[in-house]
N, C-alpha and C positions, 0 to 999 in steps of 0.2 A: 793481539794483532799488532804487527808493524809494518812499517813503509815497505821494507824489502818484499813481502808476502803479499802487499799490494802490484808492487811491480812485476811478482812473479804469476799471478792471477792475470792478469792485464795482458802479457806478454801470450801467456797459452791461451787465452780466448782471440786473441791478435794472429796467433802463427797457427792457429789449430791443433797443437801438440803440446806436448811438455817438452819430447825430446829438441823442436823445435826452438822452442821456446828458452829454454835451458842454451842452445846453441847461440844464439841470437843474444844473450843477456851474459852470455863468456862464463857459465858455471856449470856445476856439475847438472846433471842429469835427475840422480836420484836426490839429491839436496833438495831440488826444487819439486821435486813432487812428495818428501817429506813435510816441506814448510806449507804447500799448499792441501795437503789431507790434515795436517794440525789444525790450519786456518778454521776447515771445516770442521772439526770437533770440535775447537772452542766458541765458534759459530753459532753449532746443532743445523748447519745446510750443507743441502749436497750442492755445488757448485757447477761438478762436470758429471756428468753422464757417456758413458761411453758405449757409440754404437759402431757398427759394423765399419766404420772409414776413421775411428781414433776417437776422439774426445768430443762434445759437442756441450752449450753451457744449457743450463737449465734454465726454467723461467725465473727460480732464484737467481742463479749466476749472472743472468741476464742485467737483471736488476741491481745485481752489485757491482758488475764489471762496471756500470754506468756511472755507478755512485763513486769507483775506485780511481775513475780515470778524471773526473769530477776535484777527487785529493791532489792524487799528481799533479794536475794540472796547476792549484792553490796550490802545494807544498814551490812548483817553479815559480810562480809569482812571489811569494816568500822569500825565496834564496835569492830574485834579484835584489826585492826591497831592502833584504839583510843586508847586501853586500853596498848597498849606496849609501844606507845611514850611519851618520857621523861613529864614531868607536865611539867618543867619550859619550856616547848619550845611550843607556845601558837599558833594558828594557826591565820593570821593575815588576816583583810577581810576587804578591804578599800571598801566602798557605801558613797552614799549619805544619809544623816538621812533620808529621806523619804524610802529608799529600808533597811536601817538601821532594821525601822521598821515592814515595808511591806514584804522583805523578809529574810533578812539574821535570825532577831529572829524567824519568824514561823519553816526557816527549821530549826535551831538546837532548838526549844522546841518541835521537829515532834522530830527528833533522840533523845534527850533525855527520850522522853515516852516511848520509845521504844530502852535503855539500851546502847545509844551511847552517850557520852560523850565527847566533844571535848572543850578542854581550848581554847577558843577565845579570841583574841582582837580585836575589829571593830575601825575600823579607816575613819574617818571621810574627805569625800572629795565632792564641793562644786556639780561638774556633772562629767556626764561619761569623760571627758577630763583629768579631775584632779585625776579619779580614776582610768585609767588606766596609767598616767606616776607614783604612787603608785606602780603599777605592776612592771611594768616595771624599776623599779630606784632599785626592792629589798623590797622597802617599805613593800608591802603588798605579802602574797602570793595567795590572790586569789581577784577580783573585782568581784563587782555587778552593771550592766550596764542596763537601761531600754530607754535607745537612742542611736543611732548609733554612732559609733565612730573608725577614721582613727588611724588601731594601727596596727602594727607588732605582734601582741600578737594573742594566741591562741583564737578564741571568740567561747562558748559553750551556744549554744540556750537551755535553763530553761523553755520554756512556756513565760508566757503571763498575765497580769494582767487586769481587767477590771478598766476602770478609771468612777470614779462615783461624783455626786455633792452630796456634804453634806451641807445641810441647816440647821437654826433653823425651829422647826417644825411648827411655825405661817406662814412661806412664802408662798405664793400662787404661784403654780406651779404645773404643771400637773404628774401624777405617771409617768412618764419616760421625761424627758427633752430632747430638742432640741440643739443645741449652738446657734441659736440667743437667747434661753433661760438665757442666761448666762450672755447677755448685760442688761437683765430685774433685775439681782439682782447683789446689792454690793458684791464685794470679798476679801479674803484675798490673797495676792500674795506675791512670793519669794521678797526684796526689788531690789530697781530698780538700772539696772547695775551690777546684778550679776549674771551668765550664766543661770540658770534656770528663771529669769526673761525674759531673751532676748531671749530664748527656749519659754515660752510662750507670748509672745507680736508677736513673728514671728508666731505665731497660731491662734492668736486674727485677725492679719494682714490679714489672708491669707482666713477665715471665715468673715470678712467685720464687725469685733467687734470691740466696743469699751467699753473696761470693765468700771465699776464704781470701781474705788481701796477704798478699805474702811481701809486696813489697810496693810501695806507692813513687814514683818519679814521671816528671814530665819530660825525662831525658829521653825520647823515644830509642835512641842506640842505645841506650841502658836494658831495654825492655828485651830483644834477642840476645842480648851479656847474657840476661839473667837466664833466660832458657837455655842456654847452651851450656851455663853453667850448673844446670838443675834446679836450679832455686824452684822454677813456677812455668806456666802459661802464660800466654799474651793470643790477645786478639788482634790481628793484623789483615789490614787490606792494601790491594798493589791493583793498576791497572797490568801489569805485569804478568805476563802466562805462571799461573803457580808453580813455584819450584820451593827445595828445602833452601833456604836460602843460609845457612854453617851447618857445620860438619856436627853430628849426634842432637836434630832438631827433627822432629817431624809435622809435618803440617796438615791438617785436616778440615776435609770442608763438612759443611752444617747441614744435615737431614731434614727439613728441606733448606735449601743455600739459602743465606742469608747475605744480599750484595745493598753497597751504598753507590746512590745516585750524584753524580760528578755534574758538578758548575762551574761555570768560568764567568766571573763578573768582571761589566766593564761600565764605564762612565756614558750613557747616551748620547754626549756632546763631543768624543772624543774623536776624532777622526787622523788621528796618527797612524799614516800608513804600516807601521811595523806591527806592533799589538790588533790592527782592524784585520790583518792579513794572517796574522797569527791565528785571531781568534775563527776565519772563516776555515783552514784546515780545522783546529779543536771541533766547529759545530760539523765538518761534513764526514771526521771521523765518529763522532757521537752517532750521526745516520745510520752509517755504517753496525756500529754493536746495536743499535736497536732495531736492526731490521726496520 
């Protein structure tokens, strides 16, 4: 889900049409009813309903159009606060490189398409342990969490990412994988003894796996290298609609899906307009994917 598909949702329950709607937002016609029937697929709602006089919203759509206009509304508050606070005071966002990735850059390249601007620094932390005493110490002023973790600190449910296997595209293996699936091919894994390790070995344990390690690095860009280059597998999650993300990779999701729950930690006492208005889009998109 992004901002744009919010806009575009928003606009046809506003104008009654897509064609309308589409007119009215300066773009194509079919565009916007491809971006808005995805929405709904990676949803699992039907939004619009169509009867006899064009489109009409559902008691879902109802309820989302409410929640969506609810965003927009926080994402313009946002882009003021963005645009008045000092440049050199940089908004500071401790993750792990894999949420690094996976979410902190999709959501500010969703705000930037869409006229918010926010000087970041991401700050690099090993798991959610080390990225919430960051919070907490001053370090950072917001965390990106996708495991649970015991903190005094304020925790803001984000939504949810699907975790999927990325293979070379020779492997044999079925369109959706299993996790005894998992013990059938080599992997690449965080190296060993350091908390995202012993976070998945306690998963391997607990499913009666025993991986094949084909190569250990905490360099997560290392980890699609290797897939692309045949070496192995890698387990990857994105807030991000699944795509093959290089060329000769194939990505597979899990029988049944297997998704991590997304946090955004913040200091209770913290009342900095930029991070408080940040974090009020992150909890009213979270609404949003959890139904």
């Amino acid at each position: 889900m992004n901002i744009q598909q919010l806009r575009y949702v928003v606009a046809t329950a506003e104008h009654g049409s897509m064609t309308a709607a589409a007119a009215a937002l300066f773009v194509a016609q079919p565009a916007l009813s491809r971006a808005v029937r995805q929405l709904e697929r990676e949803l699992d709602l039907t939004l619009f309903a169509r009867d006899g006089r064009g489109i009409a919203l559902t008691p879902a759509g109802e309820t989302f159009v409410r929640r969506a206009r609810a965003v927009l509304h926080s994402i313009a508050t946002l882009r003021t606060t963005a645009a008045a606070a000092p440049s050199s005071a940089p908004l500071v966002i401790a993750a792990s490189p894999t949420l690094q990735a996976a979410l902190a850059i999709p959501i500010l390249a969703g705000l930037r398409e869409h006229g918010v601007t926010v000087h970041t620094r991401l700050l690099g932390g090993s798991g959610s342990p080390e990225v919430a005493d960051l919070v907490a110490t001053g370090r950072a002023d917001l965390g990106l969490c996708d495991s649970a973790v015991t903190t005094d600190l304020v925790a803001v449910p984000i939504g949810r990412a699907e975790v999927r296997l990325y293979s070379p595209a020779a492997t044999d293996l079925p369109d959706r994988v299993t996790l005894a699936d998992l013990g059938r091919v080599p992997l690449v894994l965080p190296t060993a003894g350091s908390a995202r390790r012993a976070t998945l070995d306690t998963f391997f344990a607990e499913c009666a796996i025993t991986p094949e390690v084909a190569v250990e690095t905490d360099e997560r860009h290392a980890w699609l290298a290797a897939v692309t280059h045949g070496i192995a597998s890698c387990l990857w999650h994105s807030v991000e609609t699944p795509r093959v993300p290089l060329p000769g990779v194939v990505a597979r999701g899990f029988d049944p899906p297997i998704h991590r729950e997304l946090t955004a930690l913040h200091r209770a006492d913290d009342e900095t307009p930029l991070p408080r208005h940040l974090l009020e889009v992150l909890r009213q998109v979270g609404g949003l994917l959890s139904g």
